[in-house]
C-alpha positions in Angstrom: 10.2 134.2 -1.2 10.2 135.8 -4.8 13.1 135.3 -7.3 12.5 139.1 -6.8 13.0 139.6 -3.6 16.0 137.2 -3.4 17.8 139.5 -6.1 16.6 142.5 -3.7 17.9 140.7 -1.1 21.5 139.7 -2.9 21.9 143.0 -4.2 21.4 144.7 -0.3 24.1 142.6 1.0 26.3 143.0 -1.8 25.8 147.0 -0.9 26.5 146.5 2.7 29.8 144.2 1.9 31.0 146.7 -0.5 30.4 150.2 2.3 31.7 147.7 4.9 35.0 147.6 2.9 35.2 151.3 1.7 34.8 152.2 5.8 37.9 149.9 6.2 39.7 151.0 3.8 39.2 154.9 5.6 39.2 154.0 9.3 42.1 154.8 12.2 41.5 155.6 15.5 40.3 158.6 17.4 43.2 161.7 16.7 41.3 162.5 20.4 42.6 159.2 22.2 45.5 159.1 19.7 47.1 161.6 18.6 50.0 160.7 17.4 49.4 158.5 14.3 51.5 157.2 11.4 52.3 154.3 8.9 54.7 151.5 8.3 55.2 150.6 4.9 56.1 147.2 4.1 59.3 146.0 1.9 59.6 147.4 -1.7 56.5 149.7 -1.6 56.9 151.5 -4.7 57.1 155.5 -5.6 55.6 157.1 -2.6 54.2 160.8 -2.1 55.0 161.3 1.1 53.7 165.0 1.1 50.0 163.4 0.6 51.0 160.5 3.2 51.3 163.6 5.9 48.2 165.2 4.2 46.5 161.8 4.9 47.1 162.5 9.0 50.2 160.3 9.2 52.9 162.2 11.8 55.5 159.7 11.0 56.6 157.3 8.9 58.6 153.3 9.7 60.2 151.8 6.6 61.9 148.7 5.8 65.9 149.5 5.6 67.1 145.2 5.9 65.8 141.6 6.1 67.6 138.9 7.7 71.5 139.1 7.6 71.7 140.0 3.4 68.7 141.5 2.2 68.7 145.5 1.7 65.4 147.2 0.9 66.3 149.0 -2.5 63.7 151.7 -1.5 65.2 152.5 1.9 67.4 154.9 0.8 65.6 157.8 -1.0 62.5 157.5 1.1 64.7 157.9 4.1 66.2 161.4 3.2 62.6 161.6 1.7 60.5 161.6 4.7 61.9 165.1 7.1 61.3 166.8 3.7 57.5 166.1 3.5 57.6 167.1 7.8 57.7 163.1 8.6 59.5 161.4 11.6 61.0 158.6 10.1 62.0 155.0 11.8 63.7 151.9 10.1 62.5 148.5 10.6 64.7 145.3 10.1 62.5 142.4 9.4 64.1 139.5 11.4 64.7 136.3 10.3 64.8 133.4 13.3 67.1 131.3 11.2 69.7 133.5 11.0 72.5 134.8 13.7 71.0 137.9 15.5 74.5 139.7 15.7 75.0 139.6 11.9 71.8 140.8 11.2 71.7 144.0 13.5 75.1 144.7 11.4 73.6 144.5 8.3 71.0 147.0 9.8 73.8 149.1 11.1 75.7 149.0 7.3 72.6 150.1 6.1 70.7 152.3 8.3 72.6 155.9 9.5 72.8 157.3 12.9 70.7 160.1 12.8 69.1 162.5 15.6 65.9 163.0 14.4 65.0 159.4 13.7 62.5 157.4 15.7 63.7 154.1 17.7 65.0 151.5 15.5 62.1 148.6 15.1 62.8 145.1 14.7 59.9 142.8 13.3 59.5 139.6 14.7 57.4 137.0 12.5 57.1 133.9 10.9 58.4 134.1 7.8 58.4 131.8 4.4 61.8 130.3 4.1 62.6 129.7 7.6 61.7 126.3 7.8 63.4 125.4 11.0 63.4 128.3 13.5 65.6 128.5 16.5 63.8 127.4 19.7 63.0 129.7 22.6 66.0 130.5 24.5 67.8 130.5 21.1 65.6 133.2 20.0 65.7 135.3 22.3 69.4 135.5 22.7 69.4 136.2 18.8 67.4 139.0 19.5 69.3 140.2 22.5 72.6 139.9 19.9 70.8 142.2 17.9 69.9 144.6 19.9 73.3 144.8 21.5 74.4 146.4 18.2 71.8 148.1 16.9 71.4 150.2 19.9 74.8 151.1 20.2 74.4 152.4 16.3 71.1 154.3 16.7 72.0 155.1 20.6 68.2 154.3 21.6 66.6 151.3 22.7 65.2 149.1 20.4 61.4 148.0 19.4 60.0 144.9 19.2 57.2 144.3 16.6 55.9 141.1 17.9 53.6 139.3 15.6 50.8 137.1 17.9 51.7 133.9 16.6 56.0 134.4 17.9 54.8 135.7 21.1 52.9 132.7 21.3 55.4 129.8 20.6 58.3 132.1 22.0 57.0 134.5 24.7 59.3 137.0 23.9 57.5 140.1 25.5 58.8 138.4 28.6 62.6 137.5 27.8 63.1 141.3 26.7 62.5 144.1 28.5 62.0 146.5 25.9 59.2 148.6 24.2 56.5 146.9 22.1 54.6 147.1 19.0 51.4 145.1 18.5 49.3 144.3 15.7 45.7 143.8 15.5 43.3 145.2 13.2 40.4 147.6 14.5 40.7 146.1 17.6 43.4 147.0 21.0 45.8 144.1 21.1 46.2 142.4 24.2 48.4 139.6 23.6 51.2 140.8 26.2 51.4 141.0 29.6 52.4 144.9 29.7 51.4 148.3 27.7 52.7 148.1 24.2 54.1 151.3 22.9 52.9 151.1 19.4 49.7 149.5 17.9 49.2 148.5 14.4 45.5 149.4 13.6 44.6 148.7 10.5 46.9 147.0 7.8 44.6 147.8 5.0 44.1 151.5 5.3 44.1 153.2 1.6 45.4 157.2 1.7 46.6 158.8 -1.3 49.9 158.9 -2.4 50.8 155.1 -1.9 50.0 152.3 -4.3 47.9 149.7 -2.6 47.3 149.7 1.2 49.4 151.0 4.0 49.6 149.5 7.7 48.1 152.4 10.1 49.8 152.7 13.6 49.0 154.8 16.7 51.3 155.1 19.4 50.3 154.7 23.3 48.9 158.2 24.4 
């Protein structure tokens, strides 16, 4: 083959790699098989338009109020009273941390978070997370988790959901201990890691819309 056509040839996949990317970027599901559609923003996004976040399709919005038992998003706050404003559901998420007790940390959620009428099911994200070094072990966990959601549902007076990474449900089957709602991740692709119809489905976790810096995580919820 030429040096010619192998710079042809270079410069063709480099097209395809770069469209490939752009679609990515653009894609969620079918409004048709879905059509209720949102996003959940991860901790300390930045100034968000959320007027041009509905624009973009998104019907509601989940945003990180607390982490483990001491960490407050500093963002929570104005987004929250932000989002009915711009015609947005809105949900919190605590991100939980498996080193920590479960009771304190659904307080911290509760201190932060307020009981409101109009919001969405409180969220609880369960992943392994960078300085947790020595996670509880199964049965631990998931009477952390119970802990938590004993308070946080008496605060927000609806039951809780569990945003189960695949690599937890793995080592800790939690899907199974807890008989509540859940939330799966998995991009482009239906997640069928549980055992049972998840209620929410992260899509794609590197959607770009305008009106957020950077890339947003897409969800649809279970028609």
């Amino acid at each position: 083959m030429t040096p010619f056509r192998l710079a042809a040839g270079a410069l063709l996949v480099a097209a395809l790699v770069v469209s490939a990317i752009a679609l990515a970027a653009r894609w969620h599901p079918s409004k048709q098989r879905y059509p209720l559609q949102g996003v959940d923003l991860g901790e300390r996004p930045g100034p968000v338009e959320w007027g041009s976040v509905r624009a973009a399709g998104a019907d509601f919005a989940y945003i990180v109020a607390t982490a483990g038992a001491r960490t407050r998003d500093p963002s929570f706050g104005e987004n929250w009273e932000a989002l009915p404003a711009a015609g947005l559901r809105r949900g919190a998420v605590h991100l939980y941390s498996l080193c920590e007790d479960g009771a304190a940390q659904g307080d911290a959620f509760n201190a932060v978070v307020p009981r409101a009428a109009d919001a969405l099911p409180p969220a609880v994200d369960l992943s392994m997370r960078d300085g947790c070094t020595a996670p509880e072990r199964g049965p631990a966990v998931a009477e952390g988790v119970r802990a938590f959601a004993k308070r946080v549902e008496a605060h927000a007076g609806k039951p809780l959901i569990l945003r189960l990474s695949r690599a937890v449900e793995r080592r800790y089957g939690l899907s199974k201990a807890l008989t509540r709602p859940v939330w799966l991740t998995g991009n482009f692709l239906r997640p069928g890691y549980v055992d049972r119809p998840w209620r929410l489905w992260r899509a794609n976790d590197g959607r770009q819309i305008e009106g957020v810096h950077g890339t947003v995580n897409w969800v649809v919820v279970a028609p």
